[in-house]
N, C-alpha and C positions, 0 to 999 in steps of 0.2 A: 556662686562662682560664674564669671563670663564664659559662653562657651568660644572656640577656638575663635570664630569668624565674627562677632563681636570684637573681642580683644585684638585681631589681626585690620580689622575695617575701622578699627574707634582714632580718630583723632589726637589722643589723650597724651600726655608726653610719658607713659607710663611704655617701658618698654619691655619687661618681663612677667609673666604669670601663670600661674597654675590656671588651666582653664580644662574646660568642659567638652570632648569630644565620644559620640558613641565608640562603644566597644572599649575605651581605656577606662582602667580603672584611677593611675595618675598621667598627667601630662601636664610637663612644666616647658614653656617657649618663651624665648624672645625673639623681638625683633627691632633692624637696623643693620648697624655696618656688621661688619666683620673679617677679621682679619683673613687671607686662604691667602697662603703662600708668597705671602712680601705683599701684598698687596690689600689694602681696603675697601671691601664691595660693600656697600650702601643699601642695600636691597634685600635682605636676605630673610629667612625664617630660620631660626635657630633652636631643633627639640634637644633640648637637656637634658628631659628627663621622660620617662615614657616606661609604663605598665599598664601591661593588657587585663582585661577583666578577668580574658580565657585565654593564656596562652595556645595559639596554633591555631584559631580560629580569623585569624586573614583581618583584624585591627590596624595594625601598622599598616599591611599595605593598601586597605583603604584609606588611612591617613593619609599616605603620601601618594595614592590619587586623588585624593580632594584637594591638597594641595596644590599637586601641579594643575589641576583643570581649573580651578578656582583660582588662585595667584601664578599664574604663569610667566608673570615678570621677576618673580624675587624668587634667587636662589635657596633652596631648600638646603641647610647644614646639620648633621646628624655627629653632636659631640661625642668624646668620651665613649665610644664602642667598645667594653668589657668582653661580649661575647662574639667568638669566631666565627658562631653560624652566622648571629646580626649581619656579621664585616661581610658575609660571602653572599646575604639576600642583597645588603644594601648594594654592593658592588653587579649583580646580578640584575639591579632595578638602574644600574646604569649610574651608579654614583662613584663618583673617582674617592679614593683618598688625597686628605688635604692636610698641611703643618706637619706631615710626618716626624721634625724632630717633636713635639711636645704632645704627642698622646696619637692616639685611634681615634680620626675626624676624617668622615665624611660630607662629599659634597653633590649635591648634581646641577653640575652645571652646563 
């Protein structure tokens, strides 16, 4: 399995994948456009899917400082948020909601 930064730096016209990131036990991305609020941004990282090895042990939010220090130009999009606490870190780490009518989507933009 590629890990994150392989699959996000490869060329490949492959735009989604389970990849390989410390501390997750899954992590499923793509990347490209994306739809936020009537509009299609080009640029984006999009996690879909995401489980931590150790729940509570700070995974996620090193993920999404690796991302933003490491791709700093493309939008980071966090689908499909089931859980209230997630909505209230994500929002906390500065991420707006986004598509409000079709699900719980974050964004930081």
């Amino acid at each position: 399995m590629k890990t994150l930064d392989t699959f996000l730096t490869s060329t490949s016209h492959l735009r989604n994948s389970y990849v390989n990131f410390s501390g997750m036990k899954s992590l499923y991305v793509r990347k490209g456009g994306y739809l936020i609020n009537d509009k299609i941004v080009q640029s984006t990282i999009q996690i879909a899917s995401v489980e931590s090895s150790k729940p509570g042990n700070g995974a996620f939010r090193k993920l999404i400082d690796h991302l933003e220090s490491q791709y700093p130009e493309m939008i980071i999009v966090v689908e499909c948020v089931h859980s209230d606490l997630l909505a209230e870190i994500l929002i906390h780490l500065g991420f707006e909601r986004i598509n409000i009518s079709s699900g719980k989507h974050f964004a930081k933009l």
